[in-house]
C-alpha positions as CSV (number, residue, x, y, z in Angstrom):
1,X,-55.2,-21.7,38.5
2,X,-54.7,-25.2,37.4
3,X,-58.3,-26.1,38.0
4,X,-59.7,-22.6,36.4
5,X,-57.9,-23.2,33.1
6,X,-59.1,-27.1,33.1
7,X,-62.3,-25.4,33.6
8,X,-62.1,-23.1,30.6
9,X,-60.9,-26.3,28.4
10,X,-64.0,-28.5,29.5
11,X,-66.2,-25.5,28.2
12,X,-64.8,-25.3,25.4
13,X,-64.9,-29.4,24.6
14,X,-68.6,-29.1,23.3
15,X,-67.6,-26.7,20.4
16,X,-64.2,-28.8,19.8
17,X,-66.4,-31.7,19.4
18,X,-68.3,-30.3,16.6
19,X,-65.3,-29.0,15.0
20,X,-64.3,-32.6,14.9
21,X,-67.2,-33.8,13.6
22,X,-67.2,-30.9,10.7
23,X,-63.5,-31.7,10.2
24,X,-64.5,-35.5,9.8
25,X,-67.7,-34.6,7.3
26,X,-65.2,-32.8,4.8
27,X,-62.8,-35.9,4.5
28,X,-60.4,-35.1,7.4
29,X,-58.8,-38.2,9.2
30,X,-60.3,-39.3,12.7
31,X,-58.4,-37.6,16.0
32,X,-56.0,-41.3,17.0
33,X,-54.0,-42.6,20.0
34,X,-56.2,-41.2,22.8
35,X,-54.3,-42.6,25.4
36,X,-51.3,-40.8,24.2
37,X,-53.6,-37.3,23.8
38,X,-54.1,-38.1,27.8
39,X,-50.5,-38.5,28.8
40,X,-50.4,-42.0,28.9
41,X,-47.3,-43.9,27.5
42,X,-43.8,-45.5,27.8
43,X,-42.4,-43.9,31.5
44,X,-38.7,-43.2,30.5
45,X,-36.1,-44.1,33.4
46,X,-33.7,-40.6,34.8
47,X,-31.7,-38.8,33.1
48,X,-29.1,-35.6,33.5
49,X,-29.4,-34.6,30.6
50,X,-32.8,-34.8,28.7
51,X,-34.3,-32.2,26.3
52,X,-37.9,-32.7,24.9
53,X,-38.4,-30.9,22.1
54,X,-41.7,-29.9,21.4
55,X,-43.0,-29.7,17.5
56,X,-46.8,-29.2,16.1
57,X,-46.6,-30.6,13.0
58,X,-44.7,-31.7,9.6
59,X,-43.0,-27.9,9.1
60,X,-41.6,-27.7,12.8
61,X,-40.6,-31.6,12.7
62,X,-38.5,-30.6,9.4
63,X,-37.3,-27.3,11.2
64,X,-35.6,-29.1,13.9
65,X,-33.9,-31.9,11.6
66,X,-30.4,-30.5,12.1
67,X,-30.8,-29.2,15.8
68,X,-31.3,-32.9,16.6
69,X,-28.3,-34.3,15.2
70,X,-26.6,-31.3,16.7
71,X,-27.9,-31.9,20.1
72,X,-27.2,-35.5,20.3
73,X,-23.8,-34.9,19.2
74,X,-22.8,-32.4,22.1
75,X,-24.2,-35.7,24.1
76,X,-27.7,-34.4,25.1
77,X,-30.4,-36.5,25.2
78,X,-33.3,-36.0,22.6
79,X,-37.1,-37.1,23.1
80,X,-39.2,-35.0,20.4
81,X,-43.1,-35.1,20.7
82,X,-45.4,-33.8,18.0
83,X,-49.2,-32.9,17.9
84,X,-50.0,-34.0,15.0
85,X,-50.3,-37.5,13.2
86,X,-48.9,-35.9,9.8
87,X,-46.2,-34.7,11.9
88,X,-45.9,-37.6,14.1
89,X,-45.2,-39.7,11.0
90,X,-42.7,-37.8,10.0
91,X,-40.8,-37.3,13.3
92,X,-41.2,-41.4,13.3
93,X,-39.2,-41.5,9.5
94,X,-36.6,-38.8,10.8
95,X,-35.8,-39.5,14.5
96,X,-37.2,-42.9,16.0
97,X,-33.6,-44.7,15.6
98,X,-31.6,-42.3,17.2
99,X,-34.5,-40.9,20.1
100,X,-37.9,-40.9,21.5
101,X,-40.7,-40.0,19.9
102,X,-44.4,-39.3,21.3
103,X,-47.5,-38.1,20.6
104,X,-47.7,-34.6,22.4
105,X,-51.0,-34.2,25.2
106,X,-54.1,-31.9,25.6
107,X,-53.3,-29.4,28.0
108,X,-55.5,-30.7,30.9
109,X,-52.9,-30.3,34.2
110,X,-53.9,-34.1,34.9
111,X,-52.5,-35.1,31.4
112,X,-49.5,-32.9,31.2
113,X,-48.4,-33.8,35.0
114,X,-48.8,-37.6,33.8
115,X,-46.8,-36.7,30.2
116,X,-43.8,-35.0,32.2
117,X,-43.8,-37.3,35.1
118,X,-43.5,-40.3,32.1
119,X,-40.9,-38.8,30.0
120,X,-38.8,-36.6,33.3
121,X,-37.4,-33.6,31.0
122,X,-34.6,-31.7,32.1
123,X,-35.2,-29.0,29.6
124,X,-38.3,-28.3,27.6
125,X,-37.8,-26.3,24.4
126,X,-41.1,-24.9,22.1
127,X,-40.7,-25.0,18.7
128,X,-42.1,-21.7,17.1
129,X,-44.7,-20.6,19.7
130,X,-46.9,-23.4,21.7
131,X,-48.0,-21.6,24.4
132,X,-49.9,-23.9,26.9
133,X,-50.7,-23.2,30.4
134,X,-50.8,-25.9,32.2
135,X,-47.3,-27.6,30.3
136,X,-45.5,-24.0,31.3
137,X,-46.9,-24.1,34.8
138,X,-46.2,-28.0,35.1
139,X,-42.6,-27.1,34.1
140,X,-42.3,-23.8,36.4
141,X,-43.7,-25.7,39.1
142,X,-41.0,-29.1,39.0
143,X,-38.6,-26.5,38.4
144,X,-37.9,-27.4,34.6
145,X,-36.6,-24.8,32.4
146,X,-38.6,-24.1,29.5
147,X,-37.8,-22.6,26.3
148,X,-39.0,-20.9,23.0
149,X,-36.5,-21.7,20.2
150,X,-37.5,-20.6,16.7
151,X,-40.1,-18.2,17.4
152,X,-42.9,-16.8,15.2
153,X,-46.2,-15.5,15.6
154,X,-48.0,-14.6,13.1
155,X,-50.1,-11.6,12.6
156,X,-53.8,-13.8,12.8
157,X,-52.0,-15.4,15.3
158,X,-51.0,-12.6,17.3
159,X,-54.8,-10.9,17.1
160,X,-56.2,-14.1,18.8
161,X,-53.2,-14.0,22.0
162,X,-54.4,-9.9,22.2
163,X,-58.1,-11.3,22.9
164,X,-57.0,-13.5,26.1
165,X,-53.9,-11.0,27.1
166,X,-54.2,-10.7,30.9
167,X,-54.5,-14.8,31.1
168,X,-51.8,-15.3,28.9
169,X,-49.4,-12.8,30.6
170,X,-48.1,-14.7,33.7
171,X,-47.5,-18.1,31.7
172,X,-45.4,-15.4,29.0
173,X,-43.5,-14.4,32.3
174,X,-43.0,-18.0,33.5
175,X,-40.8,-19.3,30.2
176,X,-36.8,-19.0,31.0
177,X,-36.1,-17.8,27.2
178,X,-37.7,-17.0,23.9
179,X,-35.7,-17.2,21.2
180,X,-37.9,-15.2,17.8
181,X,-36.9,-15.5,14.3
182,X,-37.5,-11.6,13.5
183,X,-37.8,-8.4,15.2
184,X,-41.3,-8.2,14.1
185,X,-41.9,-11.2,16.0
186,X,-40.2,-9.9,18.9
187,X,-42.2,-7.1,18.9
188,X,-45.8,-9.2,18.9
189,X,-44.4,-11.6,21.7
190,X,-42.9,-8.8,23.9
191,X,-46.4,-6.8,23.6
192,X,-47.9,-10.0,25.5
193,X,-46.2,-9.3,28.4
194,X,-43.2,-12.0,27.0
195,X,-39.6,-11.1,28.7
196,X,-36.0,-12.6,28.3
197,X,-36.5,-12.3,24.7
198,X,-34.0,-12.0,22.1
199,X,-33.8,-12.9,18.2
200,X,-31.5,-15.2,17.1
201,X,-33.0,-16.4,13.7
202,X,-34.8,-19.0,11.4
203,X,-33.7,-22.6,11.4
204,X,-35.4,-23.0,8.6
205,X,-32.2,-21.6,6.5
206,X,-30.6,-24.4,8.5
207,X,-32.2,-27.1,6.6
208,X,-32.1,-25.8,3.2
209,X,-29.6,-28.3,1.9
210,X,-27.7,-26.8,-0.8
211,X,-26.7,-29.4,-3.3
212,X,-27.2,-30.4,-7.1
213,X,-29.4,-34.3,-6.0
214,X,-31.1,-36.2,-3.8
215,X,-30.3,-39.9,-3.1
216,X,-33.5,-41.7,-4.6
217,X,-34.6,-39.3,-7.0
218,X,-33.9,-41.6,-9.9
219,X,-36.0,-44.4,-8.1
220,X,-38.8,-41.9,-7.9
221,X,-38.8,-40.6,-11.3
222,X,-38.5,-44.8,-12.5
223,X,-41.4,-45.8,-10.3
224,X,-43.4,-43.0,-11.4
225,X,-42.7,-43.5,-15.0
226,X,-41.6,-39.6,-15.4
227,X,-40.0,-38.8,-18.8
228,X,-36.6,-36.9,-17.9
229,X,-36.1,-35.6,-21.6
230,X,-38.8,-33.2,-20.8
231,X,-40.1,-30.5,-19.0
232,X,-40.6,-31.4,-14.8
233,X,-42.8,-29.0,-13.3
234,X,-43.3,-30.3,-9.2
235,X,-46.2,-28.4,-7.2
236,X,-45.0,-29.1,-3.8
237,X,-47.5,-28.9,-0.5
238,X,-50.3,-28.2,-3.1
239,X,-54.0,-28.2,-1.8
240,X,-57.1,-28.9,-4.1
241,X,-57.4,-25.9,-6.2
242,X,-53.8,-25.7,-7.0
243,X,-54.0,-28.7,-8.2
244,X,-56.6,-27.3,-10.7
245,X,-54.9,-24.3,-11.0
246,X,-50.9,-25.8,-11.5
247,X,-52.7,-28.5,-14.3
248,X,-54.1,-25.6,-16.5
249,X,-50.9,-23.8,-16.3
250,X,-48.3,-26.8,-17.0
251,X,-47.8,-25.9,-21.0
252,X,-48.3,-28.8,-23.4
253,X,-45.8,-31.5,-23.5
254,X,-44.6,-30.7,-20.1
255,X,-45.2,-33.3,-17.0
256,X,-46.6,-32.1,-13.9
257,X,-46.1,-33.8,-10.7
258,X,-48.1,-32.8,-7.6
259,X,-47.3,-33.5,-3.9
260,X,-50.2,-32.7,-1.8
261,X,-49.8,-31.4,1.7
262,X,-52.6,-33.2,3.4
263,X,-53.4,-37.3,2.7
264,X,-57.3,-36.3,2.7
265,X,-56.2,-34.5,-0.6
266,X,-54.7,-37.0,-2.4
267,X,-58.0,-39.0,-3.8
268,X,-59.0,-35.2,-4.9
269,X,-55.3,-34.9,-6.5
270,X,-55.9,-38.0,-8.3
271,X,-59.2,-37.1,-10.3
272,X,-57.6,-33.8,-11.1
273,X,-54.7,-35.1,-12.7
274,X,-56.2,-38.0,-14.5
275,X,-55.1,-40.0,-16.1
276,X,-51.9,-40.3,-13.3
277,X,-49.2,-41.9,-12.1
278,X,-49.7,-42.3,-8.6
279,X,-46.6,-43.0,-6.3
280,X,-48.1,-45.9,-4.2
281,X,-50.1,-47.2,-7.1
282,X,-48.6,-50.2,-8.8
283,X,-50.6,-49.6,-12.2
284,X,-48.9,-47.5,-14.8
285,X,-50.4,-45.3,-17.7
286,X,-48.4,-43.5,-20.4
287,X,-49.4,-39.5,-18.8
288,X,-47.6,-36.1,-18.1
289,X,-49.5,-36.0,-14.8
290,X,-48.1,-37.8,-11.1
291,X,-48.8,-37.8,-8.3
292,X,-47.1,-38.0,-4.9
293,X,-49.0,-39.4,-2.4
294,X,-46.3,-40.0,0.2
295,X,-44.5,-38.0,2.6
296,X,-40.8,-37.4,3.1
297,X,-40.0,-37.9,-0.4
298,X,-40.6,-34.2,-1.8
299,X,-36.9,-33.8,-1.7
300,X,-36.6,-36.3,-4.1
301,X,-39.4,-34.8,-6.6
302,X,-37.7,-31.2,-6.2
303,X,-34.4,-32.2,-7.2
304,X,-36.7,-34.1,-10.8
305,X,-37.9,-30.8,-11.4
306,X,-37.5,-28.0,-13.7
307,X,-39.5,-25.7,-11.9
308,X,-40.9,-25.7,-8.5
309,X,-44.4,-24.2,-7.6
310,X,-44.9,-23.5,-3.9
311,X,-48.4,-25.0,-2.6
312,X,-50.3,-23.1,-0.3
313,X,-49.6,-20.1,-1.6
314,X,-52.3,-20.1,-4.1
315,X,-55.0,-20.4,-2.2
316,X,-56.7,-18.7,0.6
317,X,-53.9,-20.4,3.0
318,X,-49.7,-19.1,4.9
319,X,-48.1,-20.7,2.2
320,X,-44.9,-23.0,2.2
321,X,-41.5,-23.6,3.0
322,X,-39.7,-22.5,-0.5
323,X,-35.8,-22.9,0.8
324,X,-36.0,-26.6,-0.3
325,X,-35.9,-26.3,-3.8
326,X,-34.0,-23.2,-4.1
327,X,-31.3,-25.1,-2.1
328,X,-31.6,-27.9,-4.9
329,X,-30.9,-25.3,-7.6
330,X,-34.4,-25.0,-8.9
331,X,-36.1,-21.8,-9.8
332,X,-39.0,-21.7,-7.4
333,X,-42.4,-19.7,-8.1
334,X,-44.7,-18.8,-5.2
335,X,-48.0,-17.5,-4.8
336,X,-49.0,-14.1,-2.9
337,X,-50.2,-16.3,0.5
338,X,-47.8,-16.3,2.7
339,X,-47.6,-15.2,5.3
340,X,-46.6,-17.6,7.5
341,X,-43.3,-17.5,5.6
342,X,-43.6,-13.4,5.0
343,X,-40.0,-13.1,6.5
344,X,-38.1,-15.4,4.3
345,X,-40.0,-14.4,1.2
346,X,-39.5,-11.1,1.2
347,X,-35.9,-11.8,1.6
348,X,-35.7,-14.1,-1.3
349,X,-37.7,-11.8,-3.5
350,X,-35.2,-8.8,-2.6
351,X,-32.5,-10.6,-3.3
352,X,-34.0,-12.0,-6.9
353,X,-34.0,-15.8,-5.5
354,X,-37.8,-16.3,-6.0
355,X,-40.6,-15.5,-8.3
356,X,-43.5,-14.3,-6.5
357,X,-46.8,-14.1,-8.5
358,X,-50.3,-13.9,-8.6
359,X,-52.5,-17.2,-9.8
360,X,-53.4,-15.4,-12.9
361,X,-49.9,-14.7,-13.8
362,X,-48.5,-18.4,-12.9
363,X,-49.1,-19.7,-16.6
364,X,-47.2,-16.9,-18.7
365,X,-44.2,-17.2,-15.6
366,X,-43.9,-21.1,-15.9
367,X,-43.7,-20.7,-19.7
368,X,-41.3,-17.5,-19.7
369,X,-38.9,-19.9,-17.2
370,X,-39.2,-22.9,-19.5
371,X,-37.5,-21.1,-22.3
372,X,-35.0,-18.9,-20.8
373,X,-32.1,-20.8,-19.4
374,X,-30.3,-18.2,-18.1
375,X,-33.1,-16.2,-16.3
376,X,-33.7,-19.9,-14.6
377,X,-30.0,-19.9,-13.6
378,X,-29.8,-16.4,-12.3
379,X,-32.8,-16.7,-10.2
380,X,-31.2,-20.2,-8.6
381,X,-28.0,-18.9,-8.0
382,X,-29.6,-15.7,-6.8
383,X,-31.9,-17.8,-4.2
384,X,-29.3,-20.4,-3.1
385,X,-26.9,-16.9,-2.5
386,X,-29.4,-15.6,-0.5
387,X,-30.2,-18.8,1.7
388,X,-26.2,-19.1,2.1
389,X,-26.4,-15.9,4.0
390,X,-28.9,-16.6,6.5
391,X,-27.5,-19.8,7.7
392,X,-26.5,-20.1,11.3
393,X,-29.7,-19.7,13.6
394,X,-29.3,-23.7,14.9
395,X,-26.1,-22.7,16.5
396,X,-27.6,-20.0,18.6
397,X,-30.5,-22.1,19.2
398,X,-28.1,-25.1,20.8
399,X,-26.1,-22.4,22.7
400,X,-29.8,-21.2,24.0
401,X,-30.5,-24.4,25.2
402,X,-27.3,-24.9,26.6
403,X,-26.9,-21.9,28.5
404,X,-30.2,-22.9,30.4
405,X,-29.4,-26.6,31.0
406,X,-29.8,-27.3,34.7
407,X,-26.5,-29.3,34.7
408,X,-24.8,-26.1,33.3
């Protein structure tokens, strides 16, 4: 089986190739760290008690902040390995002094027996749904439990796994425990032939710090020359036409700050916006527009604002993480994509903690907000009320990981 689904992958190399290439022709980054994409790395001596922890990108590297911390304080060992550089960059800012952190492999059997051999898990946990063969059947094979913590799979998502069912079935059958945010999730993974399931949550209310600042937000708004006697309105994991799209609808003699979700966007940001501040630029202008071209710091530009605008929500993408900002006490507008967040939305939209809105709505909400006080406080304390409720899901996801420890 190991040599049939290498097979498929080498097939399928050609068209990756040029998906690459297109990827490279609009402005993407080049694919880095080869060696590392191959398995290759720093060989990590035994341990008894080693969990890897298994996150795509910048969303699940956040989502797994506080199981970390919690995992390394009930003395587990925690290596974390991400696919992606955004992602790896950030895992590097939030983990790399207190565990390992590496570059996770293709999915060839040759790499993954050389990445597991290297880093000698005793647990492996998936963060939201990375299903890939040859890791799960590495794993089954060595005898290494193997988890899904944090589950979702989306409904595009789902339609894809349908087309390649019967293959997908026995690896399903081969993970220990999948742990789903939702019962609609559930549902999806269970129709794949998934067992041992059972839903236990969303980190991602985990993480949603509830508090009135954020240590360097001061420093930011300084460096960035924003003007805190007026109007702060912070477009957070914006794409190119939001950017467009959040300018138009910022009302005169308010500042606008964007935060890009993607570095390829920031040059694109930066002609938008002009004339702008931008965060790693040294020049200054006197302008309502910024720009923060950094990651890790949106936190920080949240906690400036006076209204929050959810990227990827506007355009044709799943949207954003909103719990951030509503945690920081900011009235938080987001677009009608989203559905890889359709769960917590529509909970905070219930519960009158978000303003959801269409893109030809967004100016006439941003200026209702700016001049209503209280409607900006009710929907704050609404949201944070909400997010309050749904804490707890980190727990069950250590306890999930504990239960299945081999030296438990």
């Amino acid at each position: 089986m190991f040599v049939l689904i290498d097979i498929a992958y080498f097939i399928a190399l050609p068209f990756l190739l040029v998906f690459a290439l297109i990827s490279r022709l609009k402005g993407h980054p080049r694919r880095q760290d080869l060696a590392a994409r191959l398995g290759i790395g720093e060989s990590l001596p035994p341990s008894r008690n080693r969990i890897l922890l298994h996150a795509v990108s910048v969303g699940e590297v956040n989502a797994i902040r506080s199981l970390v911390q919690d995992l390394q304080n009930s003395g587990y060992e925690v290596v974390v390995c991400v696919t992606t550089d955004t992602g790896l960059a950030r895992a590097d800012e939030l983990f790399s002094e207190s565990c390992h952190v590496t570059r996770f492999p293709f999915d060839f059997s040759f790499s993954m027996k050389r990445f597991l051999q290297r880093i000698k898990p005793n647990l492996v946990a998936l963060v939201e749904l990375e299903v890939w063969p040859n890791l799960i059947r590495t794993c089954h094979g060595n005898s290494i439990p193997i988890l899904v913590i944090n589950g979702r799979l989306s409904l595009r998502s789902f339609k894809r796994y349908k087309l390649v069912k019967v293959l997908l079935q026995s690896t399903f059958k081969k993970l220990s425990a999948i742990g789903m945010q939702s019962e609609v999730y559930a549902s999806r993974v269970k129709q794949l032939g998934a067992t041992r399931v059972s839903i236990e949550g969303t980190m991602k209310w985990d993480n949603a710090i509830i508090a009135d600042s954020v240590e360097g937000s001061a420093e930011l708004a300084e460096s960035l020359g924003i003007d805190l006697t007026k109007a702060l309105i912070v477009g957070g994991s914006t794409t190119p036409f939001e950017h467009e799209l959040l300018k138009s609808a910022t009302p005169s003699g308010a500042q606008l700050l964007c935060a890009p979700r993607r570095p390829e966007w920031f040059d694109d940001a930066e002609k938008t916006l002009s004339p702008c501040n931008r965060r790693t630029s040294s020049s200054r202008k006197d302008t309502e527009y910024f720009l923060l071209d950094t990651f890790g710091e949106l936190d920080k530009a949240y906690s400036l604002a006076d209204i929050v605008v959810i990227g990827r929500s506007f355009s044709p993408l799943h949207g954003s993480d909103p719990t951030a900002s509503i945690a920081l006490g900011k009235p938080t507008i987001i677009g009608p994509n989203v559905s890889d967040f359709q769960d917590m939305v529509q909970l905070l939209v219930k519960g009158k903690g978000i303003i959801q809105c269409s893109k030809e709505e967004l100016a006439s909400q941003i200026s209702s907000l700016l001049e209503d006080k209280e409607s900006r406080n009710s929907i704050t304390n609404a949201g944070r009320k909400v997010i309050s409720s749904l804490q707890g899901a980190t727990k069950r996801y250590e306890d999930l990981i504990a239960e299945y420890m081999p030296s438990a």
